[in-house]
N, C-alpha and C positions, 0 to 999 in steps of 0.2 A: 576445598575452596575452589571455587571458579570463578576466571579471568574471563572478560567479552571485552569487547572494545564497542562501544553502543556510541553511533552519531557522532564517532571521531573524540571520541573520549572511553578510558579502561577505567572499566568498573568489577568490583569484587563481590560476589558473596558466598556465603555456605549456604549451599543446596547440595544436593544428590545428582549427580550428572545426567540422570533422566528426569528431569526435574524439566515437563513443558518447558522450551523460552516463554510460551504467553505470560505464564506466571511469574516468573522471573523479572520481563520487565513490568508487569503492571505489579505485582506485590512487593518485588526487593528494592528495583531502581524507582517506583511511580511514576512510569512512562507511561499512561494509561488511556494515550492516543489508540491504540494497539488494542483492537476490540476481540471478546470472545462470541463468538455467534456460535456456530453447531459442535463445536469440542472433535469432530472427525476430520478437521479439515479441506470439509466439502464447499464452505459458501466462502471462504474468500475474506471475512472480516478481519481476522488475523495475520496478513500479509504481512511481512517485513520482507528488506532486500537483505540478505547474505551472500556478499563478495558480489552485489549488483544482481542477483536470483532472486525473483519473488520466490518465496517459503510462506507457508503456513504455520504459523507457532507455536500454534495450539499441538499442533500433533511431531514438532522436532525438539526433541532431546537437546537440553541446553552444553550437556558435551559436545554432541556436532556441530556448536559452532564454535567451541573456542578457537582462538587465534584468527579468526573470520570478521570481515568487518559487517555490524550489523546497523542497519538502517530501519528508523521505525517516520513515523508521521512526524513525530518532533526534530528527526534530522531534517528533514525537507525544507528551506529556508519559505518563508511566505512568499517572496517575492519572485520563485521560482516559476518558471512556466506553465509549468503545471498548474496548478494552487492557485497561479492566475487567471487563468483560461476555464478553472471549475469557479470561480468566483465570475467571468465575464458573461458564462452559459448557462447561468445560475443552476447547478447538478442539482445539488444537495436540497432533498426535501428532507427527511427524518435526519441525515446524516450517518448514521451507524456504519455502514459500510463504505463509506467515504474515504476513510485513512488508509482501509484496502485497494480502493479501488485508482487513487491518486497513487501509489506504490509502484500497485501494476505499471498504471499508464508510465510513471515515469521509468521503470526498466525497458519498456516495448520500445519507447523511443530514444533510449541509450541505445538500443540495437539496431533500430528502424528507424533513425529520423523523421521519416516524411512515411510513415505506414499508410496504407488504404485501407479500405474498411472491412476489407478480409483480412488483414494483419490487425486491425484494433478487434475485432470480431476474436480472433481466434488469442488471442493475448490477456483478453480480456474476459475469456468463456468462466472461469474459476470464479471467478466475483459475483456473487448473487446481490440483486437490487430489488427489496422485495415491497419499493416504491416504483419501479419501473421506469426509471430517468435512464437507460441505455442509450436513447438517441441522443439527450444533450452529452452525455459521457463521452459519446464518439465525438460527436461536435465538440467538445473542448479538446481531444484529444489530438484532432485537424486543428483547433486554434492552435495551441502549446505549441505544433509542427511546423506553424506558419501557414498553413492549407487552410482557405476561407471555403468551409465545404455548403456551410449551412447559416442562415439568419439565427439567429434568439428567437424562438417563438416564445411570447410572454404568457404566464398563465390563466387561463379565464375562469 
C-alpha cells in the first residue's frame, strides 16, 4: 500500500513502489490534469511540484515520493496568479503542455519572485511547446510577477 498526500489531501492505493506517479495519479486517484507526453521525461507534460520541485512523473517512482507533498494542476486554485496571467496572455492554443508548464512557472516564482527572462528562460527550458507560445508563457509569467514586460499581441 502507498500513502501520497496529493493537493493537501492523503490518498491510498496498492501499487508496486516503482509504479510511475503519472500513473498513479491519472489511473488510481483520476487526477488526469497531469499529462503523459514522451514517457522519458524529456518534454515537460508531466510536471508536478514535490516538496515545491518541479519532477517529471512519468519517469519518478511513486516510492520517492511518499511522505512528500505532491502538487499536480488540480492543486493550483484558479484564481491563482499564475492560471491568471495564462488566461490574461491567452498561452494556451492545444493546451497539452499547459498543466506543466503553469507547474514550472509557479515553482520559478516561489523561488524568484520577479525573475527576468534569463531566470524564466532557464526554469522553463524542460517544457516543450510544440505550439510555440513561449513568448506569451514568458509574458504571463512577468504578468503572475507583477512585471508589465509585454502587450497581448492578439492573434491574426
Amino acid at each position: 500500500m502507498v500513502t501520497l498526500k496529493v493537493n493537501g489531501t492523503s490518498l491510498q492505493t496498492d501499487v508496486a513502489a516503482d509504479t510511475p506517479l503519472l500513473w498513479v495519479l491519472r489511473d488510481h486517484f483520476q487526477l488526469t490534469g497531469t499529462k503523459y507526453g514522451c514517457g522519458e521525461g524529456l518534454c515537460g507534460a508531466c510536471t508536478v511540484l514535490v516538496d515545491g520541485v518541479p519532477l517529471r512523473s512519468c519517469v519518478t517512482p511513486v516510492g520517492e515520493v511518499q511522505g512528500k507533498a505532491v502538487i499536480t494542476i488540480e492543486g493550483i486554485p484558479d484564481d491563482h496568479p499564475v492560471k491568471q496571467a495564462w488566461l490574461a496572455q491567452e498561452v494556451s492554443q492545444c493546451g497539452y503542455c499547459q498543466p506543466g508548464q503553469i507547474l514550472s512557472a509557479v515553482a520559478l516564482l516561489t523561488q524568484i519572485p520577479k525573475p527576468g527572462d534569463t531566470d524564466i528562460d532557464r526554469a522553463m527550458s524542460g517544457n516543450l511547446c510544440r505550439c510555440g507560445t513561449y513568448d506569451r508563457i514568458r509574458r504571463a509569467i512577468h504578468t503572475a510577477s507583477g512585471v508589465k514586460k509585454a502587450k497581448v499581441r492578439k492573434p491574426t
